[in-house]
Every structure is written in C-alpha cells, then in structure tokens.
N, C-alpha and C positions, 0 to 999 in steps of 0.2 A: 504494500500500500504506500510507503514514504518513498519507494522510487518512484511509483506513477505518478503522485504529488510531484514532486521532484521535478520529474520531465515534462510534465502538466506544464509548470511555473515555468521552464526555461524555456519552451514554447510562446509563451506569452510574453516573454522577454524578451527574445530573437524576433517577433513580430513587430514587437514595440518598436524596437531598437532599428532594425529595416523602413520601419513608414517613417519614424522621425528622420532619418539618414534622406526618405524619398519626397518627405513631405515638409522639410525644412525647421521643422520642430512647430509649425504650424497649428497645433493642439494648445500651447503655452504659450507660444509669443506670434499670437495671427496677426496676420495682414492689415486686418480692418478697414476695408475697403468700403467694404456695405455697413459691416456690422459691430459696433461700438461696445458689445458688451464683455463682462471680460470673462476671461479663459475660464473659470467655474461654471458660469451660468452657457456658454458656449458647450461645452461640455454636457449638460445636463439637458439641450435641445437634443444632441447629437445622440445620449443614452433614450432621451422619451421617442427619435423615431426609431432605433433599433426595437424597444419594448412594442413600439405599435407594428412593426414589420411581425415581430413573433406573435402576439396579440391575435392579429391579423390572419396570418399565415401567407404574406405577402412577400416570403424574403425572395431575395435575387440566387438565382441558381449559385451563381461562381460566386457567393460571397460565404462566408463561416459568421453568420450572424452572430451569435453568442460569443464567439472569440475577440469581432468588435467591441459586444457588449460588455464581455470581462476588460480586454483592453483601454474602453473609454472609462470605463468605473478606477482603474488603476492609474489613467490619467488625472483623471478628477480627484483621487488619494492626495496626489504628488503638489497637482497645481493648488491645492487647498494648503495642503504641507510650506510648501512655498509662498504662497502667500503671508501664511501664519507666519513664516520665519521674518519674513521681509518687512511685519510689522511690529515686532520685538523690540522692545527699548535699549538701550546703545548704553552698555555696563562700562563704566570706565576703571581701568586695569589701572594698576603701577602709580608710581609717585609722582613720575615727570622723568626725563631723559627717554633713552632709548627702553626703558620698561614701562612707557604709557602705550597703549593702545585701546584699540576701542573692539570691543565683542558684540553681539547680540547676546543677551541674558534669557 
C-alpha cells in the first residue's frame, strides 16, 4: 500500500512539474490578461469546472480528469501556503552589523 501511495504522489508531481515547465508556472503567477483575480480564487474556478465535468459526466476523452482535479487542489495547497508566507511579519534578527537581518516569523 505505501509504495502505490508513493508512486501515486510522484505521478502527480512529474505532472505538476511538466505543465508548470509547459505552462510557464501560469497557475501562480498568470498573465492577467482578462482576469484580475488572484491565483487562489483562479484556482478554485478551475477545480469547480473539473467537479462539474465529473458531476456531469462530460469529461474530455484524452484528459485524466481527476489527476487535474488532484493536481489543481495541490496547487491551490501551495498558492494558499505562499500567500500565507508572503504575508508574515518581518522578525528582526541580531543587534546590528553583519548579524541583523530580516526573516518572516
């Protein structure tokens, strides 16, 4: 059972990893061309028409529905995670000289 997990997960990781290579990282930092909203809520269009293709039973022959579906869910983890970090208040380290710097807390 923990190697299928295993190989499961690194499936989904070799996908991820290929469409952001194919797709510019376009999940997290889009274009915005049309669409203004940001990468969580873009994410969470992208997971409601996956749910209505299955819902449905409307999916695309040559697509692995669900693998999108686990995949954008994984993105939507990461870009959440990232966000969270990116709005963490700024711990100031050291006394001053070359031992001050600045973290996220």
């Amino acid at each position: 059972m923990a190697t299928a997990i295993a190989a499961t997960c690194e499936e989904i990781k070799q996908v991820l990893l290929e469409k952001n290579r194919a797709y510019g990282n376009s999940a997290l930092a889009p274009l915005r061309i049309f669409s203004r909203a940001d990468p969580v809520e873009q994410l969470n269009v992208r997971i409601d028409d996956k749910l209505s293709r299955i819902a449905r039973g409307s999916e695309y022959a040559c697509d692995d529905t669900e693998l999108d579906l686990i995949g954008y869910l994984v993105l939507r983890r990461v870009a959440r995670m990232l966000r969270q970090s990116a709005a963490a208040p700024l711990v100031r380290l050291g006394t001053g000289g070359d031992f001050t710097r600045d973290i996220h807390g």
